[in-house]
C-alpha positions in Angstrom: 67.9 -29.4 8.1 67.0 -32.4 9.6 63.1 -33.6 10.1 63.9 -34.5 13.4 63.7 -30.9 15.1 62.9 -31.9 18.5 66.8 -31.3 19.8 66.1 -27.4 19.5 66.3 -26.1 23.0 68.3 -23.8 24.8 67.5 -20.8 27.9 67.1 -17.5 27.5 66.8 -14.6 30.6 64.3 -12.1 29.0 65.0 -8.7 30.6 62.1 -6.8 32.0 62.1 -4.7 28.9 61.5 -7.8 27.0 58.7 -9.0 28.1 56.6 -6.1 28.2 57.9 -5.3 24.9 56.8 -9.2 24.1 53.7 -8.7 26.0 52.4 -5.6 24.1 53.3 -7.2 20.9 51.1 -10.3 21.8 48.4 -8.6 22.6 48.9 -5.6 19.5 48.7 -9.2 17.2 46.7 -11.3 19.1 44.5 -12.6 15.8 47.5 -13.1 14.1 49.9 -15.4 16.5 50.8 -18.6 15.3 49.4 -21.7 17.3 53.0 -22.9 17.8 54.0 -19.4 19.8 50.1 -19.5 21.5 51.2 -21.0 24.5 54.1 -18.5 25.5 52.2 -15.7 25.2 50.0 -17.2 27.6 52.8 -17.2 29.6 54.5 -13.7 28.5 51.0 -12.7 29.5 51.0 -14.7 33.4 54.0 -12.7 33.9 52.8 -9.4 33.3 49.3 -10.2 35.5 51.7 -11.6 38.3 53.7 -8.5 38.7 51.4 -6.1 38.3 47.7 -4.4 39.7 44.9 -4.7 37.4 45.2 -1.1 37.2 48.6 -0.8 36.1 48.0 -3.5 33.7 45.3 -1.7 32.2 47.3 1.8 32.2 50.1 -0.7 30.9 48.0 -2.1 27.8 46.5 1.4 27.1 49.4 3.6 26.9 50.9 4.0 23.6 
């Protein structure tokens, strides 16, 4: 592989099932995430506070 890995880029449309999939697994392993994938969960995060009530992000992060 080459040292020089700052050609990696591409797009990806997450479906809603995605992210809060991706946004419960953030927060489930929130000690444990990398610094490198810090800043999307941030954003994973944003998303689900932008779309939702505080209540049904509480009901959201609480249900099993």
């Amino acid at each position: 592989m080459k040292e020089n890995l700052s050609n990696f880029t591409g797009s990806y449309s997450f479906s809603q099932e995605e992210i809060l999939s991706l946004a419960k697994f953030f927060r489930k392993n929130e000690n444990d995430i990398s610094f490198s994938l810090f800043k999307f969960s941030k954003y994973i995060e944003s998303l689900i506070y932008s779309n939702m009530t505080l209540e049904e992000v509480d009901k959201f992060y609480n249900e099993d």
